[in-house]
C-alpha positions as CSV (number, residue, x, y, z in Angstrom):
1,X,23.0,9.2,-10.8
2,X,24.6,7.7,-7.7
3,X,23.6,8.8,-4.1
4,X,24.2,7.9,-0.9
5,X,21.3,6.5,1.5
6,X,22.3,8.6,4.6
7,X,22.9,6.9,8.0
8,X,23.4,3.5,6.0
9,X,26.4,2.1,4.2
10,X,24.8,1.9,1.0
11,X,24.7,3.5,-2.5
12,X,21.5,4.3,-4.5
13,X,21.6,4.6,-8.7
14,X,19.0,6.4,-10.1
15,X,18.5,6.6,-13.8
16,X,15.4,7.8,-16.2
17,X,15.0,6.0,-19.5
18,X,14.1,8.3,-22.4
19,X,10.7,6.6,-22.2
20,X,10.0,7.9,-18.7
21,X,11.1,4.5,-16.8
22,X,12.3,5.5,-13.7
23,X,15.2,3.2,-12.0
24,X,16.2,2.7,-8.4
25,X,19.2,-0.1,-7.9
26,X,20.5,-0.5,-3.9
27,X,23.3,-3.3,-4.4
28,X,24.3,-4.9,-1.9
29,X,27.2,-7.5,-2.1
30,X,27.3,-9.3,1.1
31,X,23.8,-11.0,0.1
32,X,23.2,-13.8,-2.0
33,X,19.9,-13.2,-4.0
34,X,18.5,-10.5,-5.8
35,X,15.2,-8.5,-5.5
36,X,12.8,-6.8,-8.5
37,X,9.9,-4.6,-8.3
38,X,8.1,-3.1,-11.1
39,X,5.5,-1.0,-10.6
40,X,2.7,1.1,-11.7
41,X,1.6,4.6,-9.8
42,X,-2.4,2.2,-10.6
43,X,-4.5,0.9,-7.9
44,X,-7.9,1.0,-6.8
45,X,-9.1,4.1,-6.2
46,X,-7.9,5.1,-10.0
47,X,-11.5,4.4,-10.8
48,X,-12.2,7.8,-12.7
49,X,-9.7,9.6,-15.2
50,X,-9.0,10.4,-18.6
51,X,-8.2,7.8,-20.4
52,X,-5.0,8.2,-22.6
53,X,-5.8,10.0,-26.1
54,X,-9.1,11.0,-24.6
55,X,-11.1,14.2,-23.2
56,X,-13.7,13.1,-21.5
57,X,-13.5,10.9,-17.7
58,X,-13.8,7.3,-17.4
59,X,-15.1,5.1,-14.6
60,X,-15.0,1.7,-14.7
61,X,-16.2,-0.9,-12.1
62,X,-14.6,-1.7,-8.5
63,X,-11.6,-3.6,-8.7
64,X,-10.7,-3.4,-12.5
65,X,-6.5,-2.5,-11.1
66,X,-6.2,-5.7,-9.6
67,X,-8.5,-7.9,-12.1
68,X,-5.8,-6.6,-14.7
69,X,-3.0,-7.6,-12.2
70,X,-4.6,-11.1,-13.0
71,X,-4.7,-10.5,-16.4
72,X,-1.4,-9.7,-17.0
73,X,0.4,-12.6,-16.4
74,X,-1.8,-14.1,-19.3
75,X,0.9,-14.3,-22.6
76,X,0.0,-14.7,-26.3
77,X,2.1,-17.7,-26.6
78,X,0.5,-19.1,-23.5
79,X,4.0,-19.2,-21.6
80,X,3.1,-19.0,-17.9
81,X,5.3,-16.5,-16.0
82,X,5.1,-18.3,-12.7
83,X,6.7,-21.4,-14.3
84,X,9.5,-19.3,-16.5
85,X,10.8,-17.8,-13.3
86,X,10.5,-21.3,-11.0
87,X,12.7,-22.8,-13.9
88,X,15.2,-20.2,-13.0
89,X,15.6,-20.1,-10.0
90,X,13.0,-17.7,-8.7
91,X,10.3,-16.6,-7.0
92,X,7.4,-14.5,-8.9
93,X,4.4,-13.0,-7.2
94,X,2.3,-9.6,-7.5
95,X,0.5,-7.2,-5.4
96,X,-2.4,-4.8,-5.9
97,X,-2.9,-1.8,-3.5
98,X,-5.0,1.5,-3.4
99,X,-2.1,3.2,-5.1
100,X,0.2,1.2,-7.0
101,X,0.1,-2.4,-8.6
102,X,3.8,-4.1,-8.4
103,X,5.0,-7.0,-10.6
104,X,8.0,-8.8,-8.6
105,X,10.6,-11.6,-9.0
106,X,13.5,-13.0,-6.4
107,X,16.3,-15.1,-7.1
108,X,19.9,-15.5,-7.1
109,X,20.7,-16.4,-10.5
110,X,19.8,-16.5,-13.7
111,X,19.1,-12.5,-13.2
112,X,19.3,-11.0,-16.9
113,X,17.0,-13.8,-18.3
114,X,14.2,-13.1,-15.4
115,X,14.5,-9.2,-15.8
116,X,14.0,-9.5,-19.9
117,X,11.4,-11.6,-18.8
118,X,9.7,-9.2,-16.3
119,X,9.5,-6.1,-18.1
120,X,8.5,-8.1,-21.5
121,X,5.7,-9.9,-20.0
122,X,4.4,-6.6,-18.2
123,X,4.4,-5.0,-21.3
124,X,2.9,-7.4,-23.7
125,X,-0.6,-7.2,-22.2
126,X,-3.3,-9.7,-24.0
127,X,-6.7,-9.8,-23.4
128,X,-9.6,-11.4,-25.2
129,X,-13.4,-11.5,-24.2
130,X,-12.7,-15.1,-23.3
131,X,-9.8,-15.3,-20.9
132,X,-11.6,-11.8,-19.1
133,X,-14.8,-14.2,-18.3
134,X,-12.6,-17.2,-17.3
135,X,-10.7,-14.8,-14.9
136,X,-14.1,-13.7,-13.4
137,X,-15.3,-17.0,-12.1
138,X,-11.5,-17.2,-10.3
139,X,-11.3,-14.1,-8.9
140,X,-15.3,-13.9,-7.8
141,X,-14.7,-17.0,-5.9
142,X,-11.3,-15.2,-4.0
143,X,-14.0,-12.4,-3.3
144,X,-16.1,-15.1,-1.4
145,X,-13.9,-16.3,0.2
146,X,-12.7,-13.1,1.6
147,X,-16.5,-12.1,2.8
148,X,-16.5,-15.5,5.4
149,X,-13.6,-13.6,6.6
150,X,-14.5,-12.6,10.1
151,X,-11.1,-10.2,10.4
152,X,-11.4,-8.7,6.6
153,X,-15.0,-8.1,6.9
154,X,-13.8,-5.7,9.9
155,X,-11.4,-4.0,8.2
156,X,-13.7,-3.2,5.2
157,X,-16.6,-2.4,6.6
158,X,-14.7,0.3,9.1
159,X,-13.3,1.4,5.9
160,X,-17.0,1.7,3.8
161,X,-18.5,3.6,7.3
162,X,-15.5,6.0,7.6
163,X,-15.6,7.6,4.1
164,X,-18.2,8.8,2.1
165,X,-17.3,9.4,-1.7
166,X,-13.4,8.3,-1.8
167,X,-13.2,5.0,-3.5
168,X,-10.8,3.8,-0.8
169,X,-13.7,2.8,1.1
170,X,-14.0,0.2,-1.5
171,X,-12.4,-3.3,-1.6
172,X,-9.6,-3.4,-3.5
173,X,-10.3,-7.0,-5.5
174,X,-14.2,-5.3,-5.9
175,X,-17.7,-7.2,-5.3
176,X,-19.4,-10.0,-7.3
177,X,-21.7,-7.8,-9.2
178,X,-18.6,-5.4,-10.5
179,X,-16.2,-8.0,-11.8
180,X,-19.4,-9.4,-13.5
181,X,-19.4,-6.1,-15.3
182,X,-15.5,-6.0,-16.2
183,X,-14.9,-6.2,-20.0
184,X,-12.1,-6.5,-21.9
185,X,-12.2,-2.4,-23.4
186,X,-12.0,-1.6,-20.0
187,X,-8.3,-3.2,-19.4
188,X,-7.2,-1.9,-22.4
189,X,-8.2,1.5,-21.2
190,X,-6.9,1.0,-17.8
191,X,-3.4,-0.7,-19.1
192,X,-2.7,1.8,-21.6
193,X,-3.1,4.6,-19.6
194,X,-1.4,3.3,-17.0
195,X,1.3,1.0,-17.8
196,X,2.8,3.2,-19.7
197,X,6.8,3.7,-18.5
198,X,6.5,7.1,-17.5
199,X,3.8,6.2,-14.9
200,X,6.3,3.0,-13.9
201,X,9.2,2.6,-11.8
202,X,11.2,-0.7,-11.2
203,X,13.8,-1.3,-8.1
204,X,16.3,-3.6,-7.5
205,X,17.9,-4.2,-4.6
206,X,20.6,-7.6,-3.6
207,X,23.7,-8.2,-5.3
208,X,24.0,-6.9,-8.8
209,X,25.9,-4.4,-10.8
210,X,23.9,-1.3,-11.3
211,X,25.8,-0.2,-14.5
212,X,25.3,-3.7,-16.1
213,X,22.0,-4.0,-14.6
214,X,20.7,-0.3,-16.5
215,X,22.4,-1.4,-19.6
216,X,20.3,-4.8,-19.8
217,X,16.9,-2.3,-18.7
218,X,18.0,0.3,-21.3
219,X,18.5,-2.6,-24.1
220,X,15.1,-4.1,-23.5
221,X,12.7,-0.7,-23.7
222,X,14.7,0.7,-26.5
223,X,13.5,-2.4,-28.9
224,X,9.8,-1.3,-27.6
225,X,7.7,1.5,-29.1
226,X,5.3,3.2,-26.4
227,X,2.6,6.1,-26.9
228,X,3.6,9.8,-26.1
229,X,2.7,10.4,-22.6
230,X,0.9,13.4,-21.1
231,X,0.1,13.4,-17.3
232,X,-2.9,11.6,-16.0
233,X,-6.2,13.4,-15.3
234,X,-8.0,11.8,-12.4
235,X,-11.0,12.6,-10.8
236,X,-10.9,14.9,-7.4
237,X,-13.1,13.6,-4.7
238,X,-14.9,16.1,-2.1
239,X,-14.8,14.3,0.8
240,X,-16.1,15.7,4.1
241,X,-14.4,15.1,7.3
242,X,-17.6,13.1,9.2
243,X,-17.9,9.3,8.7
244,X,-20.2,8.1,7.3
245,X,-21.7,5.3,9.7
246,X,-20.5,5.9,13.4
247,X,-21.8,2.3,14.9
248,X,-22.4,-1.0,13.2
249,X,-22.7,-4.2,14.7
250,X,-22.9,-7.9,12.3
251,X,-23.6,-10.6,13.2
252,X,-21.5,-13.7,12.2
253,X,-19.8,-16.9,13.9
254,X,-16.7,-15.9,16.0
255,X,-15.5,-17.3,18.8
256,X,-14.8,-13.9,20.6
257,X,-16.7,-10.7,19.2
258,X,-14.2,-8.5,17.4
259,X,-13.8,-4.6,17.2
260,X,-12.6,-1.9,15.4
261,X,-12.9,2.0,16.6
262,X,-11.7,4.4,13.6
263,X,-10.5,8.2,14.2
264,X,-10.9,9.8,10.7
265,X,-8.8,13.0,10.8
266,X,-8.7,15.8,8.6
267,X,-5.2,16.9,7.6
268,X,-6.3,20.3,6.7
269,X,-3.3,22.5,7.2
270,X,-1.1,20.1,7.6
271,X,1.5,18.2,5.3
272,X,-0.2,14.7,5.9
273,X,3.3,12.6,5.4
274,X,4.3,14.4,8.2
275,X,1.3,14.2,9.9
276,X,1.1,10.5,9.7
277,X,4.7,10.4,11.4
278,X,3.6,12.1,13.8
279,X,0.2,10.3,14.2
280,X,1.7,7.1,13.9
281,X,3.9,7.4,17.0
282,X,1.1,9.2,18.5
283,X,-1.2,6.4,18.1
284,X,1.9,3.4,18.8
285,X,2.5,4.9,22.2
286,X,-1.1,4.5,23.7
287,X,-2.3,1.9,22.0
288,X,0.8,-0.2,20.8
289,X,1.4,-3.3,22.5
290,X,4.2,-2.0,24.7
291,X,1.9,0.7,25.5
292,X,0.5,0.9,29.5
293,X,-2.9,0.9,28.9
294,X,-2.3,-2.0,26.6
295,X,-0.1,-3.7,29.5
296,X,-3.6,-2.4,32.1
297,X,-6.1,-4.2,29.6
298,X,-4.1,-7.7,29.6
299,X,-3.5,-7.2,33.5
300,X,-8.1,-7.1,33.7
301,X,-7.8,-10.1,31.0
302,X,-10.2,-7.4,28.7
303,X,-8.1,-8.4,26.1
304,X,-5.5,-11.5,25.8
305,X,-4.2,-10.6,21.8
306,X,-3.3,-6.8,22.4
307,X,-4.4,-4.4,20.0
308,X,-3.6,-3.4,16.3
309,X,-4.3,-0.3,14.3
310,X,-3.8,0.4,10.8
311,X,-4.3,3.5,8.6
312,X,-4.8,3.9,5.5
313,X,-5.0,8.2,3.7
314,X,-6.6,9.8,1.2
315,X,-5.2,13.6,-0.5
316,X,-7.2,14.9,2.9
317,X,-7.6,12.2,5.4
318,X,-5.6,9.9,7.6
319,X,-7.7,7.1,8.9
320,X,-6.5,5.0,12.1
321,X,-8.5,1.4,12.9
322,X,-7.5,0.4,16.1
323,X,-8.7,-3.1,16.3
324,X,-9.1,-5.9,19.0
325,X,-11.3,-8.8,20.4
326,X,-12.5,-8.8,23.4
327,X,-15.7,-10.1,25.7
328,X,-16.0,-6.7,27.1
329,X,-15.7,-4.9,23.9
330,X,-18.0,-1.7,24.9
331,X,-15.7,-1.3,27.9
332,X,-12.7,-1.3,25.7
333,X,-14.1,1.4,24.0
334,X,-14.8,3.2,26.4
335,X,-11.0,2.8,27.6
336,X,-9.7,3.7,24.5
337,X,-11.9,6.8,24.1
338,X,-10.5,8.1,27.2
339,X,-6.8,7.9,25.9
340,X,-7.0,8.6,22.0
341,X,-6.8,12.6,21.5
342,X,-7.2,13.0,25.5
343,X,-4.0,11.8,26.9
344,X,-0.8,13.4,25.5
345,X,2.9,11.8,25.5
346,X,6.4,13.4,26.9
347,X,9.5,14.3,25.7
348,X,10.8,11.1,27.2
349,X,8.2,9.3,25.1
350,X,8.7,11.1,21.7
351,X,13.0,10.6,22.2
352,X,12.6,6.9,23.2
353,X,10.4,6.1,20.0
354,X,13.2,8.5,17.8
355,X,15.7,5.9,18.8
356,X,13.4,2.9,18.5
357,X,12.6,4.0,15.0
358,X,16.4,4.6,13.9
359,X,16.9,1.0,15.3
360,X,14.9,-0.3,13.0
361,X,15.9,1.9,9.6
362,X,19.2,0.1,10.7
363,X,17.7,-3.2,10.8
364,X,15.9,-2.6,7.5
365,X,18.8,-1.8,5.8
366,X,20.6,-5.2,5.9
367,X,17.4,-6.7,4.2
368,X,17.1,-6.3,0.6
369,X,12.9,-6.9,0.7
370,X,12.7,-3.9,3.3
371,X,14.9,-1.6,1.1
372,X,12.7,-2.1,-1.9
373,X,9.5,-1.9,-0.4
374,X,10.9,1.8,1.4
375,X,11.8,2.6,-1.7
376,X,8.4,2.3,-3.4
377,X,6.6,3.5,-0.2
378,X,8.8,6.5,-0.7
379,X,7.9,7.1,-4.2
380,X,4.1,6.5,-3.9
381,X,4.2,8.9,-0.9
382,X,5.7,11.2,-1.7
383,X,6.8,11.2,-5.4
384,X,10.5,11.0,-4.3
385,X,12.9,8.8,-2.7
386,X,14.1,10.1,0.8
387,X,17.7,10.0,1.3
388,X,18.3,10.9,4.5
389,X,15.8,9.3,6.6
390,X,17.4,9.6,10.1
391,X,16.9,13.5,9.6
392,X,13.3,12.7,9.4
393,X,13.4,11.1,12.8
394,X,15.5,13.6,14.2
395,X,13.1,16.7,13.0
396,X,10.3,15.3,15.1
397,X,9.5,17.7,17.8
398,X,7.2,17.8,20.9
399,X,6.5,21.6,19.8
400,X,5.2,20.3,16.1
401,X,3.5,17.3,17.5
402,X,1.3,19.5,20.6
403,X,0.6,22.0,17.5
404,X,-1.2,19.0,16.0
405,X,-2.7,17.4,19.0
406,X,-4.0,21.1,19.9
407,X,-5.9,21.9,16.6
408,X,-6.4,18.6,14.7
409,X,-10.0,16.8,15.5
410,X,-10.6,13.1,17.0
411,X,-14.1,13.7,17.3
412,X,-15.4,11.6,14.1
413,X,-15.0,8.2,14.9
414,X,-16.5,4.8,13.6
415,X,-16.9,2.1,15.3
416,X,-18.0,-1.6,13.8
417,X,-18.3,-4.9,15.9
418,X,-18.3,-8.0,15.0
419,X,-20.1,-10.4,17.3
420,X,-21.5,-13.6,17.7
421,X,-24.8,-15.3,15.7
């Protein structure tokens, strides 16, 4: 099926295989390289659920979706996938998140060879008792390295104090002691329930022909045999809307203490894709580095690097972690506290950040890496692709957004610090 992408000069082909693999192809001929996701709806907090063929739930140990993200790149025949793409041409990596693991090549030529080769090595898992406890001694040694990581270290522990039962407040690669516990069952488990093509979806986007390129995608999975599919159970998480640590300060050698003060709000009512729009405006117009009391801050040197926030959400929570290093780090929070749900924005406000994010879907759009990863945002978000974007923008509303400020909650908060030995 052939759309248009709304606002941009560009076509979108959708097709779905009679397997259930779902493809998205933007072309665009006035580039010179080619870009391929494919992905699974698996990522970290997938820690519970049916397995396929089974009745009863499943848990297996912190970080299994992105140990087998490892452990797929490992072939029968021993062929290494980063070295079959790099003698054609391209560039292979992958990524693990809470929600989806993606599987990814780049490259101008050679294009029909590297697809075959992506979806064939992605679905050719192998696994043995002894590559698993090779892979554990790699990837416990990332995990290491990761925890002398002043600036990760921030970010997961405001994540582990903010929630309470959702496994999103656990690190996505796991801990030491559960890789240790990873076996090789518990891939196969994961992988088959998982990677199956009805819970996949793979997106190109740079200069190809879509017709061609859904003919060489067709011809590959129809020499394949998969499993019937039935819809994944996973487990539902009662989560409550307090954190569950409000303070925490560690100690650890930094050169300037670092902070992070997260507002965990409850999207009860509320559709939370639109509520994070609307939030995420919200939260770039105080705090963003344009922002005045951003501008105040550097003008008292309280900060020199601005601030950050990220947010990550759950089925019932959006949480923001706005993050910075300062000296005077109480006094920062004490600023920020007195802006973040207190101060409201204008109409002024709201229509200049309308226009500052059209600006940018228009920027996005002449680079194939941002119209992939939209794409796939889309999907994971909200189980669709949104076509018209720019009527998204143009919805947003001072009347919606006071509706939220009025009844939504900023009262839980967490803050962590990170400060010298």
């Amino acid at each position: 099926m052939k759309s248009k992408l709304v606002g941009y000069d560009l076509d979108l082909y959708e097709e779905t295989l009679d397997n259930g693999l779902k493809i998205n192809i933007v072309p665009k001929s006035n580039v010179n390289n080619i870009y391929v996701t494919f992905s699974t709806k698996y990522g970290s907090v997938h820690d519970t659920f049916i397995p396929i063929n089974k009745n009863e739930f499943y848990k297996v140990p912190m970080g299994v979706a992105h140990f087998l993200e490892h452990k797929v790149f490992e072939q029968a025949d021993g062929k290494d996938p980063f070295t079959f793409f790099s003698s054609n041409g391209a560039d292979a990596n992958a990524s693990t998140s809470y929600y989806k693991t993606t599987y990814l090549f780049s490259g101008p030529t050679h294009f029909k060879q590297n697809l075959n080769f992506l979806l064939n090595y992605v679905q050719a898992p192998y696994f043995t008792d002894e590559n698993v406890e090779k892979e554990k001694g790699i990837i416990t040694q990332e995990i290491k390295m990761l925890k002398d990581n002043p600036n990760w270290q921030l970010y997961d522990k405001s994540l582990s104090n903010s929630f309470i039962n959702h496994p999103i407040k656990y690190p996505i690669g796991g801990t030491v002691e559960s890789i240790a516990k990873i076996t090789k069952d518990d891939l196969y488990t994961c992988y088959n329930t998982f990677y199956h093509p009805s819970n996949m979806f793979i997106t190109i986007t740079g200069k190809v022909d879509p017709k061609k390129t859904i003919s060489y995608i067709k011809e590959n999975q129809e020499k394949k045999k998969f499993a019937s599919f039935k819809p994944i159970v996973l487990k539902e998480y009662d989560e409550p809307d307090n954190v569950a640590l409000e303070y925490e300060e560690i100690n650890k050698d930094v050169s300037i203490p670092k902070a992070s003060l997260c507002y965990k709000i409850s999207s009860k009512n509320y559709d939370i894709n639109r509520l994070s729009i609307y939030l995420n405006t919200y939260f770039s117009l105080l705090v963003g580095n344009t922002s005045f009391l951003v501008e105040q801050l550097k003008k008292e040197k309280l900060i020199s690097n601005g601030i950050n926030f990220d947010v990550v959400s759950t089925d019932k929570h959006l949480l923001y972690m706005v993050e910075f290093e300062s000296e005077k780090y109480q006094e920062v929070l004490e600023r920020l506290k007195d802006v973040i749900g207190k101060q409201r924005i204008t109409s002024e406000e709201l229509n200049r950040k309308k226009k500052a994010f059209r600006s940018s879907c228009i920027y996005r759009s002449d680079n194939i890496f941002a119209i992939n990863n939209r794409i796939n945002n889309n999907i994971i978000n909200y189980d669709e692709i949104i076509k018209d974007e720019f009527a998204l923008i143009d919805s947003l509303n001072m009347e919606e957004l006071n509706d939220i400020l009025d009844n939504i909650s900023f009262k839980e908060t967490c803050v962590v610090v990170i400060q010298n030995n």
